[in-house]
C-alpha positions as CSV (number, residue, x, y, z in Angstrom):
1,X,-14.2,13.8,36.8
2,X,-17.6,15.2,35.3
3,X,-20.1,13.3,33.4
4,X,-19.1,15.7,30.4
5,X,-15.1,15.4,30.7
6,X,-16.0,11.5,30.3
7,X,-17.9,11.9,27.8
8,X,-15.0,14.4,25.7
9,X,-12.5,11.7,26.6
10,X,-14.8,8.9,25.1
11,X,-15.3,10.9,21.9
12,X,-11.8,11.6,21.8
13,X,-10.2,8.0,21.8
14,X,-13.0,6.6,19.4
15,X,-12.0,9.6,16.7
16,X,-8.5,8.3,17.5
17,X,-9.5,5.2,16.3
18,X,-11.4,6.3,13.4
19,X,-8.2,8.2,12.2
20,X,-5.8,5.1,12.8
21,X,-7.5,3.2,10.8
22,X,-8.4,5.2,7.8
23,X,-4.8,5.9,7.8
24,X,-4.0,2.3,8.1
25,X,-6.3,2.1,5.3
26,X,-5.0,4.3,2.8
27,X,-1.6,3.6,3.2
28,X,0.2,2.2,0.1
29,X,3.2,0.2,0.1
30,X,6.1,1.4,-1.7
31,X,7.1,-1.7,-4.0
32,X,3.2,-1.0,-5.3
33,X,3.5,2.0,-6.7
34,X,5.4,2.4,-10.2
35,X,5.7,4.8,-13.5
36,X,2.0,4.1,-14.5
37,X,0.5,4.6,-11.0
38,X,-0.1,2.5,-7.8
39,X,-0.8,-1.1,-8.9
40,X,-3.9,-2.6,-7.9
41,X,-4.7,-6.7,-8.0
42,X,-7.9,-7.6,-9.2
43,X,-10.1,-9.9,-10.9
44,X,-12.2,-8.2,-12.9
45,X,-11.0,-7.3,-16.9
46,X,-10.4,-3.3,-17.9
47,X,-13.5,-2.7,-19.9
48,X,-10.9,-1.3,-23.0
49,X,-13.5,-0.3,-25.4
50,X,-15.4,2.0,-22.7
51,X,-12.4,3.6,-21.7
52,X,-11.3,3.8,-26.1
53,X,-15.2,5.3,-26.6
54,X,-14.8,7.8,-23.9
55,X,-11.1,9.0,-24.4
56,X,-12.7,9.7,-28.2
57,X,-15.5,11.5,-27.3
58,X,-13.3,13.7,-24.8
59,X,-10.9,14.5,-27.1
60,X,-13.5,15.5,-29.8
61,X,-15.0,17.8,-27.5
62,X,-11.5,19.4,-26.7
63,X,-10.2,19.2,-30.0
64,X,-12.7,19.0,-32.7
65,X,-11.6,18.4,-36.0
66,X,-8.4,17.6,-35.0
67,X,-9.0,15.1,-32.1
68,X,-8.6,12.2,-34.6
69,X,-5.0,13.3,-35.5
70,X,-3.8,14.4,-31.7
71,X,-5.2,10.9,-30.2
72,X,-2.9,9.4,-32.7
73,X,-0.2,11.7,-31.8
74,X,-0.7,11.2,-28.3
75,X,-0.8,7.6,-28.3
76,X,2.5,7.5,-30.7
77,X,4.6,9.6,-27.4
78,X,3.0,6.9,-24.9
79,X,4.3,4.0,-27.1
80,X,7.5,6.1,-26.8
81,X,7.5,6.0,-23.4
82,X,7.0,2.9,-22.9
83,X,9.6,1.4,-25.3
84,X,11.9,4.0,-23.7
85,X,10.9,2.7,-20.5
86,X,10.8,-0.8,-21.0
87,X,14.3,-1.0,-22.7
88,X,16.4,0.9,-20.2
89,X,14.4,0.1,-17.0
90,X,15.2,2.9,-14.6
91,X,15.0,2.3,-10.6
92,X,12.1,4.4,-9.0
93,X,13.4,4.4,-6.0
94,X,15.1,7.9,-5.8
95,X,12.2,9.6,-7.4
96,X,9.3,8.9,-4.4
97,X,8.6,9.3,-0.9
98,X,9.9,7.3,1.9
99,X,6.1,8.1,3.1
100,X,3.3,7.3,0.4
């Protein structure tokens, strides 16, 4: 074999391994991911008034006057949801992938 068909062949198994392991990586486990998203542990505390303050300001922009009254809106059919949600407690597991 030539120096540069070595060469190809030793580039060729390293980007193997690159891809294995990104895709090792970014694989999520089924029994992680639910209604609100793919659950992540961690230590650190949701800063709630950053994400409050810039939901606001977001909606002002979109919405003007009326952000006020559609936030409220929008946050009564989330509360909906969840009551909905929490009360008759539906299995997920028709409803994703066998391959996330």
């Amino acid at each position: 074999m030539s120096e540069e068909m070595v060469a190809f062949f030793k580039k060729t198994i390293e980007h193997r391994k690159q891809r294995e392991s990104v895709s090792r990586s970014s694989h999520i486990k089924s029994f992680s991911v639910g209604v609100f998203g793919v659950a992540r542990r961690t230590f650190v505390a949701p800063d709630e008034e950053a994400k409050t303050k810039l939901r606001r300001e977001n909606a002002r922009q979109m919405y003007g006057a009326s952000a006020e009254r559609i936030l409220a809106m929008e946050t009564l059919i989330d509360m909906r949801f969840e009551q909905e949600y929490a009360r008759k407690r539906p299995p997920l597991w028709p409803n994703i992938p066998l391959r996330l």
